[in-house]
N, C-alpha and C positions, 0 to 999 in steps of 0.2 A: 680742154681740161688738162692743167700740169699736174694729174699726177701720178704717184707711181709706188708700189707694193713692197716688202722685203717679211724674210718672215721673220719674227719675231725673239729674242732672245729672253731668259728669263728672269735678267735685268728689266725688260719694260712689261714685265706683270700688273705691275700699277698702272699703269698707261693704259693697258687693255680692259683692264677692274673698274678703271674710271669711265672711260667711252660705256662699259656693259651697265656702272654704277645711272650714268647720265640717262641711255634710254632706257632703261628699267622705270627710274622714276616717272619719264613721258610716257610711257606706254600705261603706269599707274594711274596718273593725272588726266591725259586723255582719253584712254579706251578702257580704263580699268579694268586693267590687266596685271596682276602683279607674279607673275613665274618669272622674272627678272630683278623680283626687291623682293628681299635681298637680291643683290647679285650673286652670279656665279662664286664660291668660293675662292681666294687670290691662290691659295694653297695648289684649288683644282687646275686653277689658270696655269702657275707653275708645270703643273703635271702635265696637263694638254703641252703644254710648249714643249717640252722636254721627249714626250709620246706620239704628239702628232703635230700638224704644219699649221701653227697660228701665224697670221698674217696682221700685219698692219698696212693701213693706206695713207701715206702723208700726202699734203698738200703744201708745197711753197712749206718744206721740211716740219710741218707742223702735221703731228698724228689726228687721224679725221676718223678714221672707221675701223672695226677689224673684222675677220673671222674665220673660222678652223677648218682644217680639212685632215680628212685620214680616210684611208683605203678599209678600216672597219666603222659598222657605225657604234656611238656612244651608246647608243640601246639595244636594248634586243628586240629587233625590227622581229615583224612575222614575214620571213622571204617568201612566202608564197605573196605576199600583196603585191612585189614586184613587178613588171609586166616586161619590160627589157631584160632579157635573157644574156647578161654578162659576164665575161671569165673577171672581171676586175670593174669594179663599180666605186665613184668618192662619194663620201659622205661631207655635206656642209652643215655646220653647227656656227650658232652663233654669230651670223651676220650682224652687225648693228656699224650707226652710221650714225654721228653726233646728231640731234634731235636739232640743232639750228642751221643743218646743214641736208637734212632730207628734203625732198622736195624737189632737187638740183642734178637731178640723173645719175646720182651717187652711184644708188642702189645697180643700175643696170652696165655702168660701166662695172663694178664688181661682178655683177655675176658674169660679164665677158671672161671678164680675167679669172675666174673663178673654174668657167668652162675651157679658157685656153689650157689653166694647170693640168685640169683632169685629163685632157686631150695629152699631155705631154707625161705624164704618169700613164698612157695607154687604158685610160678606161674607155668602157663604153659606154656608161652613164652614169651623172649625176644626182644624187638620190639625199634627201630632206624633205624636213616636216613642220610646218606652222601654227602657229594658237589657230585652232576653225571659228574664231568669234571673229580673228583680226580681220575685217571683210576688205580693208584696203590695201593690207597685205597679200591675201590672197587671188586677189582682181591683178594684184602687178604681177606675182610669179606667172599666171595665167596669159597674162599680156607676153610674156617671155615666154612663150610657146613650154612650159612646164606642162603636164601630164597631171593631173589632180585624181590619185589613187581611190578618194574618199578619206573616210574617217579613222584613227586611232586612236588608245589611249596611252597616254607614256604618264608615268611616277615619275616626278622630280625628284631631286635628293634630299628634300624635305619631306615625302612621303606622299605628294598631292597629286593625285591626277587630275589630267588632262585632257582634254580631247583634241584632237591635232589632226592635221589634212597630212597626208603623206604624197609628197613632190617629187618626178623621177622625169628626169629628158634621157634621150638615148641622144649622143654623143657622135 
């Protein structure tokens, strides 16, 4: 696979709005799932870029995927669900991978490069959380030897909860 990651400026807000706008609607359509439609705010997108390490991934210079990292998480995790005991732990928010392009070992080369940033930031583990209905989602983080915490609930910023699986590897 050619390709290769940079992180993001907040010139290509849209760029990232659209990839999150694209699988929102697949994840609507096929697993009827909508915590992604609307999409993320472009505003928040801005913000994230600005606050913490959004990424894009091109392919043959064409943006294919993005997703965010920061050394706190976007929510207020309950740290006792934790189980890796680290002085400095990333959080990944918002993976998504253009919906005519999963399928193609997108997903697992990001999380390498995902897990080499965190390693290079000195954490010890990488910590995220998934819709608990997406069962195909949750079978791949698994398959990536992820740590499956159980269950939580997180409020969107539309006000809706959730229920979500919380995901943590020790690094």
């Amino acid at each position: 696979m050619d390709l290769e990651i940079k992180k993001a400026s907040t010139y290509e807000a849209e760029i990232i709005y659209k990839i999150l706008f694209l699988c929102g609607e697949h994840m609507r359509d096929h697993f009827g799932f909508n915590h992604w439609s609307p999409p993320y705010p472009i505003e928040s997108i801005k913000n994230n870029i600005i606050e913490r390490d959004v990424y894009l991934v091109f392919r043959e210079n064409e943006p294919i995927a993005t997703f965010t990292l920061g050394l706190s998480p976007l929510v207020a995790y309950d740290e006792s669900r934790w189980e890796v005991k680290a002085d400095q732990a990333m959080y990944l928010n918002r993976l998504a991978i253009l919906p005519s392009l999963q399928g193609q070992n997108l997903g697992s080369w990001c999380m390498e490069k995902i897990e080499s940033l965190a390693r290079k930031a000195n954490c010890q583990a990488l910590r995220f959380d998934a819709v608990a209905k997406h069962n195909k989602l949750l079978n791949f983080y698994s398959r990536l030897k992820y740590n499956n915490l159980g269950l939580w609930q997180l409020q969107d910023t539309r006000g809706v909860l959730w229920d979500v699986v919380l995901f943590e590897k020790e690094l």
